[in-house]
PyMOL commands that place a pseudoatom at each C-alpha (Angstrom):
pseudoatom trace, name=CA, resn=UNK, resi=1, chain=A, elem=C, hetatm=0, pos=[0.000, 0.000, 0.000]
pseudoatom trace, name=CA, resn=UNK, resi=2, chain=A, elem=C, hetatm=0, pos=[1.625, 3.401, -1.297]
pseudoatom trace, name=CA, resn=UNK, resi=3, chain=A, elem=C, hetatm=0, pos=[2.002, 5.898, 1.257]
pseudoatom trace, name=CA, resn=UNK, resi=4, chain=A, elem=C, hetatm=0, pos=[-0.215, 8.956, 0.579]
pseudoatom trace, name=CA, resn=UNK, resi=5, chain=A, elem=C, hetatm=0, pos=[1.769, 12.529, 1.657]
pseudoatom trace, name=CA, resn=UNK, resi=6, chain=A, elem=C, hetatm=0, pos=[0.465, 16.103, 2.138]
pseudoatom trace, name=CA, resn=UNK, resi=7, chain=A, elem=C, hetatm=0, pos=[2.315, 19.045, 1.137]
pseudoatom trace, name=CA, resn=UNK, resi=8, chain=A, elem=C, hetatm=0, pos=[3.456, 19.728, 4.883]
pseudoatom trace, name=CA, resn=UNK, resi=9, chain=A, elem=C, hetatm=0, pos=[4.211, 15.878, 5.110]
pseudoatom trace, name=CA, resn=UNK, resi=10, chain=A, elem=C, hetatm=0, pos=[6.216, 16.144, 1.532]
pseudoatom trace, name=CA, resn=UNK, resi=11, chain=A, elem=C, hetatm=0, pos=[8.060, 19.237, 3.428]
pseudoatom trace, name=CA, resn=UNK, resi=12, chain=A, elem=C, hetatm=0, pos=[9.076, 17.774, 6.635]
pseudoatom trace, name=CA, resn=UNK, resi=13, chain=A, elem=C, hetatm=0, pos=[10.776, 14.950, 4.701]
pseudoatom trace, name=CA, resn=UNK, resi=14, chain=A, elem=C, hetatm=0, pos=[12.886, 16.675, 2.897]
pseudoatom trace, name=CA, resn=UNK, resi=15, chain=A, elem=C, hetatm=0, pos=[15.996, 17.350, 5.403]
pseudoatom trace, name=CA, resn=UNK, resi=16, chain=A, elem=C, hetatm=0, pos=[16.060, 13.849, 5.152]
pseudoatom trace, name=CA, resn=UNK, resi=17, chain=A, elem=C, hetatm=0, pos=[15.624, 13.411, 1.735]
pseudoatom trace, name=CA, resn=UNK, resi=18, chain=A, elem=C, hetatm=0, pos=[17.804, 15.822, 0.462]
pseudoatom trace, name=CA, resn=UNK, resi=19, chain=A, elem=C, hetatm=0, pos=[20.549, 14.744, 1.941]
pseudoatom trace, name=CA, resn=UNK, resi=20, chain=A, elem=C, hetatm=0, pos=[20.124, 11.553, 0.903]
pseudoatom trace, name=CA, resn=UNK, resi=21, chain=A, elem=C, hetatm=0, pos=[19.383, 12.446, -2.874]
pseudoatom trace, name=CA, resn=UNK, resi=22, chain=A, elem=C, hetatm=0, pos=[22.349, 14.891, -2.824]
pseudoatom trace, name=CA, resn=UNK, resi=23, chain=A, elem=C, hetatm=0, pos=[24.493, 11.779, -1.780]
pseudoatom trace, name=CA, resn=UNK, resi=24, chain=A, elem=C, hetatm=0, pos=[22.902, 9.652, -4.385]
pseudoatom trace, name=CA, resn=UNK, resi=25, chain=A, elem=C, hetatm=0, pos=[23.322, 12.452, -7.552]
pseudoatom trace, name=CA, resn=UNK, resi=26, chain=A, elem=C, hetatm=0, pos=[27.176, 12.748, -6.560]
pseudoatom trace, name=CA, resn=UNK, resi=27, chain=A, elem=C, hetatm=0, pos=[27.990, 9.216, -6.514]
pseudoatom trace, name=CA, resn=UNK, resi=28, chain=A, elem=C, hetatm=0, pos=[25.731, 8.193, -9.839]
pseudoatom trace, name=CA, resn=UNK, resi=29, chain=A, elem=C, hetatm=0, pos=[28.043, 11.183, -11.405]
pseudoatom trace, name=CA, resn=UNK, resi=30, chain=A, elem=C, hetatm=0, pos=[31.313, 9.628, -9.984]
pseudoatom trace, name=CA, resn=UNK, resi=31, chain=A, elem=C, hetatm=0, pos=[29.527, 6.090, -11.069]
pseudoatom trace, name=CA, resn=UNK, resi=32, chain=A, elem=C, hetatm=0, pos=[29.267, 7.343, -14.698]
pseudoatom trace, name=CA, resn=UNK, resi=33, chain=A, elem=C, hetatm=0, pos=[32.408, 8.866, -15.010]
pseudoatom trace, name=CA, resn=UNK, resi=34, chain=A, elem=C, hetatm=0, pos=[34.144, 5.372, -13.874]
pseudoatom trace, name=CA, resn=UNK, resi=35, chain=A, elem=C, hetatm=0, pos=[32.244, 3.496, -16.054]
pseudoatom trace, name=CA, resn=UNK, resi=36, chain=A, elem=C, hetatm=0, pos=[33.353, 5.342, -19.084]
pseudoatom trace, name=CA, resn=UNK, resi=37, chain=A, elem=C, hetatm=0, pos=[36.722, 5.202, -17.703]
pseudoatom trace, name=CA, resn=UNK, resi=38, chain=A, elem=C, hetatm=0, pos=[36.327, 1.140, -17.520]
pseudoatom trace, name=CA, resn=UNK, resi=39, chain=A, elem=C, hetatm=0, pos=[34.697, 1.264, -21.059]
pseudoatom trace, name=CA, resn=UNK, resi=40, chain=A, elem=C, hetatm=0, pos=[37.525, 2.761, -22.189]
pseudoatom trace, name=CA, resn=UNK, resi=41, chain=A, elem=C, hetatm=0, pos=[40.327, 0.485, -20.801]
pseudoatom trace, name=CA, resn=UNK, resi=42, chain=A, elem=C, hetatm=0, pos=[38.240, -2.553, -21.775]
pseudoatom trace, name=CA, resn=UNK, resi=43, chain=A, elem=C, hetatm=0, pos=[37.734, -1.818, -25.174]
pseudoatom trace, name=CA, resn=UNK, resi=44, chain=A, elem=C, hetatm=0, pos=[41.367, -1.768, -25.481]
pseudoatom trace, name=CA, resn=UNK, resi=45, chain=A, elem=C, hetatm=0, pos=[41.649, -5.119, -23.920]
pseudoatom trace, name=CA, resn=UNK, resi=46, chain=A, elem=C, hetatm=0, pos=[42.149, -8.218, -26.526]
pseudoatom trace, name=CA, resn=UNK, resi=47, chain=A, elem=C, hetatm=0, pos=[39.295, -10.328, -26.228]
pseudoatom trace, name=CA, resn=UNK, resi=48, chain=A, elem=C, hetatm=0, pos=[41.332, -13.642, -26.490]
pseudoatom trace, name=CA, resn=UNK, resi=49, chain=A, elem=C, hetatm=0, pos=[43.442, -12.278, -22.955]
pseudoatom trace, name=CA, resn=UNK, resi=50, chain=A, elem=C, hetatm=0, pos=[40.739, -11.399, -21.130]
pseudoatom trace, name=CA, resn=UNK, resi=51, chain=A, elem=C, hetatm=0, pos=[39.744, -8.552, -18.925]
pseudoatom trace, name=CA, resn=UNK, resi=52, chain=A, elem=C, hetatm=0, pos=[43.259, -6.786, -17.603]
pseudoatom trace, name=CA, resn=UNK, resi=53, chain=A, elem=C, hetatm=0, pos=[43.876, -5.789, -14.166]
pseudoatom trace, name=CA, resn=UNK, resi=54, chain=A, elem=C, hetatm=0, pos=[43.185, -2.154, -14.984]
pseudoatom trace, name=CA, resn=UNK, resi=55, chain=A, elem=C, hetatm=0, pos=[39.342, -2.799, -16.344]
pseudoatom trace, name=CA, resn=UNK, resi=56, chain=A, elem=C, hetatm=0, pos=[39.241, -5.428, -13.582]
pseudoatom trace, name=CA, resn=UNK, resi=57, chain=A, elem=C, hetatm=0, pos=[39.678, -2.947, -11.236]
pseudoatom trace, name=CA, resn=UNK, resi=58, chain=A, elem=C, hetatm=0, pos=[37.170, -0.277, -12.573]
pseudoatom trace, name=CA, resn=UNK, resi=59, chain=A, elem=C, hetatm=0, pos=[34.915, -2.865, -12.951]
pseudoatom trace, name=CA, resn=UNK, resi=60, chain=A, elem=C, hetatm=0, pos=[35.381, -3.840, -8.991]
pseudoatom trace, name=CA, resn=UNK, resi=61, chain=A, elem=C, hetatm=0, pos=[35.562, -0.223, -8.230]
pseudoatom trace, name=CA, resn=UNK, resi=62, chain=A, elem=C, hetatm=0, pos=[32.041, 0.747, -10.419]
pseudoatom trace, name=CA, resn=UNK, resi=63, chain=A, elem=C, hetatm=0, pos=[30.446, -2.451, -8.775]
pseudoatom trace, name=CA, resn=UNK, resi=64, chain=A, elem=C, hetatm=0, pos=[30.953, -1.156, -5.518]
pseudoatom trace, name=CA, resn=UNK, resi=65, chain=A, elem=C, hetatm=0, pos=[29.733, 2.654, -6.491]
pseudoatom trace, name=CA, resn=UNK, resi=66, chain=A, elem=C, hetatm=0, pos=[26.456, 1.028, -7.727]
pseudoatom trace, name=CA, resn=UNK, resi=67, chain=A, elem=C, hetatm=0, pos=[26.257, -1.030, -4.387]
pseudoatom trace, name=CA, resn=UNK, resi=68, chain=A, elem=C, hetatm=0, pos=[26.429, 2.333, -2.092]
pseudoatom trace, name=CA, resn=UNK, resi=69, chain=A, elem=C, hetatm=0, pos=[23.994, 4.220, -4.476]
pseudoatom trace, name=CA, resn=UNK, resi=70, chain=A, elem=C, hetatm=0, pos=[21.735, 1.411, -4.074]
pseudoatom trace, name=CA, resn=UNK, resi=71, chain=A, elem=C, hetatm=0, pos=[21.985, 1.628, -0.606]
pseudoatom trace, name=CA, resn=UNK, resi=72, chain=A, elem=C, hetatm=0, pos=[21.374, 5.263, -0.043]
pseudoatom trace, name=CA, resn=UNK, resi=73, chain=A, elem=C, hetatm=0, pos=[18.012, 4.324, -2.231]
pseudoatom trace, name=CA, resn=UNK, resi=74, chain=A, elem=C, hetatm=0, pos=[17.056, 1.747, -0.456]
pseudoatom trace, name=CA, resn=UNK, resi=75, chain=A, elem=C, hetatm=0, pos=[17.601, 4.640, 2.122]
pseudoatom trace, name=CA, resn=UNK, resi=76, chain=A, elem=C, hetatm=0, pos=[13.886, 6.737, 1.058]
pseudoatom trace, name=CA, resn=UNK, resi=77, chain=A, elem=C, hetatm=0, pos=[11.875, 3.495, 0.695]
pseudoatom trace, name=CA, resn=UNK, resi=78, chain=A, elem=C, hetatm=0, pos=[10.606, 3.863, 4.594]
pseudoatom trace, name=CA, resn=UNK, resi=79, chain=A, elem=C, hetatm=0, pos=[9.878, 7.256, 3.786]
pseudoatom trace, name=CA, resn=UNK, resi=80, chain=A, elem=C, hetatm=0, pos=[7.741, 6.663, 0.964]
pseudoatom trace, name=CA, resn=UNK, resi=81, chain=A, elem=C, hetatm=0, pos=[8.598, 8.648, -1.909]
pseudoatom trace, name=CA, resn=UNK, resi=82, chain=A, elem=C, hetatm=0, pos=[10.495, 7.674, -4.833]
pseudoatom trace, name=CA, resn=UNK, resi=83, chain=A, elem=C, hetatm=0, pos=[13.586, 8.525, -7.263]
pseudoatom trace, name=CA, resn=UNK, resi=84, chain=A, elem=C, hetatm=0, pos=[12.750, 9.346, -10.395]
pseudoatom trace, name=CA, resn=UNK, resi=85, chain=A, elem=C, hetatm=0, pos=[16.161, 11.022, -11.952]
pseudoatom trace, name=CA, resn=UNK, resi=86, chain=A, elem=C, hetatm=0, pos=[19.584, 9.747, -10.671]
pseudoatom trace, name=CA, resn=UNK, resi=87, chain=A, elem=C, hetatm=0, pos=[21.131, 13.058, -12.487]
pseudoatom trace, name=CA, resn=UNK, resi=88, chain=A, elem=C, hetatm=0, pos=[19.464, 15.436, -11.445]
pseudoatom trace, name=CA, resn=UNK, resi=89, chain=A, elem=C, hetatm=0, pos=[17.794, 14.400, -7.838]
pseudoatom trace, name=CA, resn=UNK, resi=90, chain=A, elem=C, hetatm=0, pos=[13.776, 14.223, -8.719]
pseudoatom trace, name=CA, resn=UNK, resi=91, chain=A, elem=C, hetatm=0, pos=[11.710, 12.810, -6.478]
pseudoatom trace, name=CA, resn=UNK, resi=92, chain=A, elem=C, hetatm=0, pos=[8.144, 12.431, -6.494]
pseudoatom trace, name=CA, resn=UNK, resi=93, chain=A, elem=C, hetatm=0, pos=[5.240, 11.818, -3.312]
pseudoatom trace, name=CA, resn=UNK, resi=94, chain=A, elem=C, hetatm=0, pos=[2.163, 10.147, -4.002]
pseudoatom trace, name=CA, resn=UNK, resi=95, chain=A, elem=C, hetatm=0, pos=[-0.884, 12.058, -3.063]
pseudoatom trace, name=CA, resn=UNK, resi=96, chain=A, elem=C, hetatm=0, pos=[-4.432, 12.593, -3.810]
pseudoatom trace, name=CA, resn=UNK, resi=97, chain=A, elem=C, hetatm=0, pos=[-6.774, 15.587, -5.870]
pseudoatom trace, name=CA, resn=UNK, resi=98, chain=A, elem=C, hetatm=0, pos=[-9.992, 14.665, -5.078]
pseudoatom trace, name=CA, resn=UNK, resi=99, chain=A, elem=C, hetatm=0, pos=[-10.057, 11.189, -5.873]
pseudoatom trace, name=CA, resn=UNK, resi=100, chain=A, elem=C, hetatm=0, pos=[-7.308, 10.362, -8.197]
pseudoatom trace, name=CA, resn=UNK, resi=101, chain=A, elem=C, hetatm=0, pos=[-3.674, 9.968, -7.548]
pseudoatom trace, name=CA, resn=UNK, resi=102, chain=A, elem=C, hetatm=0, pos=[-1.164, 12.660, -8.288]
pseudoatom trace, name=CA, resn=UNK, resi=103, chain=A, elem=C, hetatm=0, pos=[2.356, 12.575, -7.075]
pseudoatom trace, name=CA, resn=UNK, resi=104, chain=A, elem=C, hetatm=0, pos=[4.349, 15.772, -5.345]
pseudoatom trace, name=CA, resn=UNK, resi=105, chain=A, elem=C, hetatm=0, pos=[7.371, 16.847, -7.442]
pseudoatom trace, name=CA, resn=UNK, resi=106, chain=A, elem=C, hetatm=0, pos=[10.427, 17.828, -5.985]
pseudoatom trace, name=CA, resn=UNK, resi=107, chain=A, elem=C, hetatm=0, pos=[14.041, 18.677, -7.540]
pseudoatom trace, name=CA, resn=UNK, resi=108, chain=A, elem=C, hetatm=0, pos=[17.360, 18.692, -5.922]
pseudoatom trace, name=CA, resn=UNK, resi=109, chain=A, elem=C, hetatm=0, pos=[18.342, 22.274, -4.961]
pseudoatom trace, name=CA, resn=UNK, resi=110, chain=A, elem=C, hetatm=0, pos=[14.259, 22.993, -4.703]
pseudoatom trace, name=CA, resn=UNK, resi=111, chain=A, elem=C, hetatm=0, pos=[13.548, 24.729, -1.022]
pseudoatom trace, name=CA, resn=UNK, resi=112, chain=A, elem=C, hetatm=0, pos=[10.273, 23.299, -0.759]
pseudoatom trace, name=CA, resn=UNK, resi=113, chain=A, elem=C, hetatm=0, pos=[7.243, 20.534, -3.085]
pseudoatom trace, name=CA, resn=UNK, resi=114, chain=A, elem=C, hetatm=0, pos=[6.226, 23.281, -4.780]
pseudoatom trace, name=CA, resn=UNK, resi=115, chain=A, elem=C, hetatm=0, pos=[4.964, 21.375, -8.205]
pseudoatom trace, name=CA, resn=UNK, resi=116, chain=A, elem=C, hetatm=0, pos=[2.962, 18.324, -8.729]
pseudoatom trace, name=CA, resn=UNK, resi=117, chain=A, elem=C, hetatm=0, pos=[1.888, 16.245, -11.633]
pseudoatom trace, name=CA, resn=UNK, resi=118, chain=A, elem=C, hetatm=0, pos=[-0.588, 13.373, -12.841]
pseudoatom trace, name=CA, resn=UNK, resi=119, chain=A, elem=C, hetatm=0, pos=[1.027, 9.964, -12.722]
pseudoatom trace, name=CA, resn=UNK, resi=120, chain=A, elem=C, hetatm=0, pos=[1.752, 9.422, -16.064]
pseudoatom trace, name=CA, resn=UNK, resi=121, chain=A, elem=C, hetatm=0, pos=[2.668, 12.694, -16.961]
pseudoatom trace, name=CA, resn=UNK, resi=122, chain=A, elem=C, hetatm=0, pos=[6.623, 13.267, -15.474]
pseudoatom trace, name=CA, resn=UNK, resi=123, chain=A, elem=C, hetatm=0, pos=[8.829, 16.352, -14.761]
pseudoatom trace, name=CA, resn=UNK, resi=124, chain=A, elem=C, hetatm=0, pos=[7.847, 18.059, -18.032]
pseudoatom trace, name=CA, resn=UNK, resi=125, chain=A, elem=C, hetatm=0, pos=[4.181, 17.735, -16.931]
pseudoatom trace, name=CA, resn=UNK, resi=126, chain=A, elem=C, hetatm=0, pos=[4.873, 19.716, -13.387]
pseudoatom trace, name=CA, resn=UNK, resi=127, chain=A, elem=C, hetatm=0, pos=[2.476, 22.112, -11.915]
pseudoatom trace, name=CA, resn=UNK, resi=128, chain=A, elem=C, hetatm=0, pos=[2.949, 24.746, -9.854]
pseudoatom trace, name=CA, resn=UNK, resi=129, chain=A, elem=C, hetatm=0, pos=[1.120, 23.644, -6.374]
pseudoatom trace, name=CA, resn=UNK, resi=130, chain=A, elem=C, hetatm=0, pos=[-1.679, 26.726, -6.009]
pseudoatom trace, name=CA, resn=UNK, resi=131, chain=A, elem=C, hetatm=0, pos=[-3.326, 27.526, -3.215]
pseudoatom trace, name=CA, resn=UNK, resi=132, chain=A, elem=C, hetatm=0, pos=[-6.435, 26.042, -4.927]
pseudoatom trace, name=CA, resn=UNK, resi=133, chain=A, elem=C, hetatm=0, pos=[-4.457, 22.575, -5.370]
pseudoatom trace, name=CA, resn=UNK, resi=134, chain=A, elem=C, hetatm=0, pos=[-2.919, 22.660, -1.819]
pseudoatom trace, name=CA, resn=UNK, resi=135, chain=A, elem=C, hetatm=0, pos=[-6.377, 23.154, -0.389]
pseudoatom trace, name=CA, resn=UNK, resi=136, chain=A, elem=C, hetatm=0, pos=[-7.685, 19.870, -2.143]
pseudoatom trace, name=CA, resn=UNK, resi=137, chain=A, elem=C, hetatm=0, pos=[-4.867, 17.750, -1.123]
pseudoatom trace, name=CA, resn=UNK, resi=138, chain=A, elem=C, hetatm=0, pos=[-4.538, 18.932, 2.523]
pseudoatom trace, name=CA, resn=UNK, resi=139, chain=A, elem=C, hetatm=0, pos=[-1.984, 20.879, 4.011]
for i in range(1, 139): cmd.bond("trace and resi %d" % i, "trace and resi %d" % (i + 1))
show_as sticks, trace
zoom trace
């Protein structure tokens, strides 16, 4: 059962959350940079040797990046809102308009949930949250 937040509930989280998000957007930008790196070194590798020590080690050392950023989002799950971009640190909160779904938008660097948008519809869809809209969700 998805946990349903209010724009004040979407708020409080967010000490939380952004620090976790702003750990998870800095090591999934390390993460991509090492991957090229290892993509780089094992495409220079001769298929018939097998993987050298150097892509061997990116590949150890990317393996273990992906572990961590796993971990830090396996970090929001018991706060009940969910990653949406790696690069740029979206996060949405499921709530309810009336009676349909909607989910809270929030961006890395953002002070406050100050958009939302229909399910289906993603970042490009946001809304500013309006008095009107706050008032139907619950503060």
């Amino acid at each position: 059962m998805p946990r349903y937040f209010t724009v004040d509930e979407a708020n409080r989280t967010l000490p939380l959350v952004e620090r976790i998000v702003a750990d998870i957007v800095r090591e999934y930008r390390n993460w991509r940079d090492l991957l090229h790196r290892y993509e780089v070194v094992a495409a220079g590798d001769q298929a018939d040797l097998g993987e050298s020590a150097d892509a061997e080690a990116l590949r150890l050392e990317v393996d273990d990046l992906a572990r961590r950023i796993n971990g830090y989002v396996e970090e929001l799950a018991p706060v009940g809102c969910a990653l949406k971009g790696f690069e740029e640190g979206l996060v949405d909160f499921r709530s309810r308009l009336g009676e349909r779904d909607i989910l809270l938008c929030w961006k890395l660097g953002e002070s406050e949930v100050a958009y939302w948008h229909e399910l289906e519809a993603g970042f490009n869809g946001r809304r500013p949250l309006e008095p009107d809209v706050i008032a139907a969700i619950g503060s």
